[in-house]
C-alpha positions in Angstrom: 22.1 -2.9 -9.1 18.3 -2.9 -8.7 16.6 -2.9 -5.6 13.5 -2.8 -4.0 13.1 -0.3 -0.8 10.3 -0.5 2.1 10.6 2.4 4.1 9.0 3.8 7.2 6.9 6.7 6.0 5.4 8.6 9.0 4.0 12.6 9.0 4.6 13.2 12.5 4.5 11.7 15.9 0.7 11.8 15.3 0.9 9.5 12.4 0.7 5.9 12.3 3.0 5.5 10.2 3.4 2.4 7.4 6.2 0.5 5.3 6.1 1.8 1.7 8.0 0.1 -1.2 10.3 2.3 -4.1 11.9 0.4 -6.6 15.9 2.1 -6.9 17.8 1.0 -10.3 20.8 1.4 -11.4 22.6 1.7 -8.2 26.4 2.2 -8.0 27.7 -0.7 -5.9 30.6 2.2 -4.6 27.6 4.0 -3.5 26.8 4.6 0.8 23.8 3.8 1.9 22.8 7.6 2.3 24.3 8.2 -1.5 22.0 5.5 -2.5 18.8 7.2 -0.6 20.1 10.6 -2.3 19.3 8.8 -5.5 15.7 7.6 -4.0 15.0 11.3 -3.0 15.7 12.7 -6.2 13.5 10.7 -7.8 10.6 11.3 -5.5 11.3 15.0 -6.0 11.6 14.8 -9.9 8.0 12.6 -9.4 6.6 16.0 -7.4 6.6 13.3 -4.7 7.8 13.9 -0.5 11.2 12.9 -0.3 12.3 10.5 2.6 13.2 12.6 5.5 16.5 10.8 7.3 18.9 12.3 9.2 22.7 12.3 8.1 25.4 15.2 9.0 29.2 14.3 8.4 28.7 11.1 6.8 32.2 9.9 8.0 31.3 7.7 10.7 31.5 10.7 13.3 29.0 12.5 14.1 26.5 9.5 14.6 23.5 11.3 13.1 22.8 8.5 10.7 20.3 6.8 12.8 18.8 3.8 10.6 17.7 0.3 11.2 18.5 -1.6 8.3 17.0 -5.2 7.6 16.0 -5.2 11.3 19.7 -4.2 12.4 20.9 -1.2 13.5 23.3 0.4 10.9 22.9 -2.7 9.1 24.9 -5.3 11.2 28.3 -4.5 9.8 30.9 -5.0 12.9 32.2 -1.2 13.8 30.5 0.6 10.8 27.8 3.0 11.0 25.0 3.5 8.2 26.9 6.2 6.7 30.4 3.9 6.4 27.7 0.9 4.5 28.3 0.6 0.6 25.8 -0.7 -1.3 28.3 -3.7 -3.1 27.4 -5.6 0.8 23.9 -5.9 -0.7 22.8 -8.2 -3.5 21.5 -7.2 -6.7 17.5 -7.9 -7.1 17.5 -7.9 -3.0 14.4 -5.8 -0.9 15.8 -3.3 1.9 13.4 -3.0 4.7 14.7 0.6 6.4 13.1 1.9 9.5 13.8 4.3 12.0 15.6 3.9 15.9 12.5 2.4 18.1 12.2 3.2 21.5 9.9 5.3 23.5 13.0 7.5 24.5 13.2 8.6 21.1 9.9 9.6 19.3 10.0 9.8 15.8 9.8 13.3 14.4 8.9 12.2 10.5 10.0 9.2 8.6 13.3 8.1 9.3 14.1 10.7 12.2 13.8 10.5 15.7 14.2 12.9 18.2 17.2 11.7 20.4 17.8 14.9 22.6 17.4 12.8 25.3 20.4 11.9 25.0 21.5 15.7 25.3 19.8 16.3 28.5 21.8 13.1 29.9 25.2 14.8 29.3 23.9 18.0 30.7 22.8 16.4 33.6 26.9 15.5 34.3 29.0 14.5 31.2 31.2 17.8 31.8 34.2 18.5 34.1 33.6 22.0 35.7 36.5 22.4 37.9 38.8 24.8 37.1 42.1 23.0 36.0 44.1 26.2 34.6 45.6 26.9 30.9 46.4 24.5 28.6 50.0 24.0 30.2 48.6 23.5 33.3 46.0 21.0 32.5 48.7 19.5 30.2 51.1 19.3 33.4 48.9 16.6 35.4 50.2 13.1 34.3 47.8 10.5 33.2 48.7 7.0 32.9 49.4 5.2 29.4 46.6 2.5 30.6 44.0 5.1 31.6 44.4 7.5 29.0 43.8 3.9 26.5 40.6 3.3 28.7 39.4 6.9 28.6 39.8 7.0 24.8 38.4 3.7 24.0 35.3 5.1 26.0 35.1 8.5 24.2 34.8 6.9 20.5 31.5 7.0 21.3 29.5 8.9 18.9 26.1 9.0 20.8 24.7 7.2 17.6 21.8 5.8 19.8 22.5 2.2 18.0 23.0 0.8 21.4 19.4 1.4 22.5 17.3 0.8 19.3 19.1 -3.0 19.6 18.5 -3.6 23.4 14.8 -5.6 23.6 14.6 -2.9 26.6 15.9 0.1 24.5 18.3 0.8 27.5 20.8 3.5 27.3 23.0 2.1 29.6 25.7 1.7 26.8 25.9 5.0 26.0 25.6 6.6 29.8 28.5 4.3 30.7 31.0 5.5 27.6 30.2 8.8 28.8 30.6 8.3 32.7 33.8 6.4 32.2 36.0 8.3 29.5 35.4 11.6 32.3 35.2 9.3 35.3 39.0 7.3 34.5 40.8 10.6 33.9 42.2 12.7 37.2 40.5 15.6 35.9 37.2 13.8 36.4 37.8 12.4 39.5 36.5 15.4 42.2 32.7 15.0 40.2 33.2 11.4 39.8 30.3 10.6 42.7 28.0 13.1 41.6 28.0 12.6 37.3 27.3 8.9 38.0 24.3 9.8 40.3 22.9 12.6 38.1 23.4 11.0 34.9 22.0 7.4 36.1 18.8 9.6 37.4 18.3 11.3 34.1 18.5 8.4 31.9 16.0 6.6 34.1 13.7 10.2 34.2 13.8 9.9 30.0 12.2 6.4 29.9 15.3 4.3 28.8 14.7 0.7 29.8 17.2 -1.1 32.1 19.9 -4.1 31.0 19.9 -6.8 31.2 23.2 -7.3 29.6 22.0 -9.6 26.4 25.5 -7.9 24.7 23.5 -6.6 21.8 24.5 -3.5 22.2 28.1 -3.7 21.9 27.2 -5.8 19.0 26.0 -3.1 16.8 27.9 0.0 18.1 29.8 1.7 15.4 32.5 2.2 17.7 32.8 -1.3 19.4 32.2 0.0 22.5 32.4 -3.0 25.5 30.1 -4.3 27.8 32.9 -3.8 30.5 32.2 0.2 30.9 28.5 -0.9 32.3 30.6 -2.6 34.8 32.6 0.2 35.4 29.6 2.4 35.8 27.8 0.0 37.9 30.5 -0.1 40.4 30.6 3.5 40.2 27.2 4.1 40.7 27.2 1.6 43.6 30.0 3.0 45.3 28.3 6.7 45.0 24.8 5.6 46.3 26.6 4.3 49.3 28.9 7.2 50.1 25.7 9.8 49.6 24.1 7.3 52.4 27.2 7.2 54.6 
């Protein structure tokens, strides 16, 4: 395959930044996307060139480090697959790749293709923990959980913190993201005795970071990796409203 490349090319928050075109031949249709920017890179190295900085970590759909828009689409519009999970055989032969980085004001861009999304971090600091003390492993292993909420909880932890969820919201909301991790803690008993206070201190630190607010146009959940639903900002929402009121009681 043959193909042509326009990628964001930017020094440093400073920079303006610009779209800059590579030609790529010979491309292995087997290849990921990240293989196929390996290629690009070594290329612009061989040329004495400034190889495209992107990040990428375990490249198996996990860690959520591989934070690219692709074709105006985050991770490149392929239901439940991030960027490092896209082969190049979904692309056409001849075909022009616009890549750019995650854009939101939440999440500057450090150079190139990279952003800086410890935002994110201070979020789950601000609450995404249980600190109680619930004994050994037996004894945390004793307290029954439910088949249905243990389901819930899990469906709610896939999420890999990718930051997908806010480069597609029009707002660049995080509410996605805060709402996986409020609800995988907040369904399980262990999580219930912070359950008021996680949903208050992480709601306040997402808004403190400059993440927009919903207005539930679903396109979040449409390009999470992880198929995350809408229905755990519900859950959050309730949450949150329930907690504002008993702190006002």
């Amino acid at each position: 395959m043959n193909l042509t490349l326009r990628i964001w090319r930017q020094k440093n928050a400073a920079d303006g930044g610009r779209l800059v075109e590579y030609p790529v031949n010979d491309v292995n249709p087997d290849m990921s996307f990240l293989e196929m920017l390996d290629v690009l890179n070594e290329q612009l190295i061989a040329r004495g060139e400034d190889p495209v900085a992107f990040d990428s970590d375990c490249r198996e759909g996990i860690c959520g480090m591989c934070s690219l828009v692709i074709n105006g689409i985050a991770h490149g519009g392929f239901r439940g697959t991030a960027t490092c999970q896209l082969h190049m055989r979904h692309f056409q032969d001849g075909q022009t790749i616009t890549i750019e980085p995650w854009r939101a004001k939440a999440f500057p861009i450090i150079k190139d293709l990279v952003v800086n999304r410890s935002a994110f971090d201070r979020i789950i600091q601000a609450g995404g923990f249980v600190s109680v003390n619930t004994g050994g492993t037996p004894d945390g292993n004793a307290i029954l959980v439910s088949k249905d909420a243990s389901d819930h909880a899990m469906d709610a932890a896939a999420c890999i913190g990718c930051g997908a969820c806010v480069a597609a919201c029009k707002n660049a909301s995080a509410m996605l993201f805060v709402a996986a991790k409020v609800s995988h803690l907040g369904i399980l008993p262990q999580g219930q005795p912070e359950r008021e206070r996680r949903v208050l201190n992480m709601v306040r630190q997402m808004d403190a970071e400059g993440f927009g607010n919903c207005t539930v146009t679903g396109s979040c959940e449409a390009v999470c990796p992880k198929e995350i639903r809408l229905e755990f900002i519900a859950r959050m929402n309730r949450d949150y409203a329930r907690a504002v009121l008993k702190a006002r009681s």
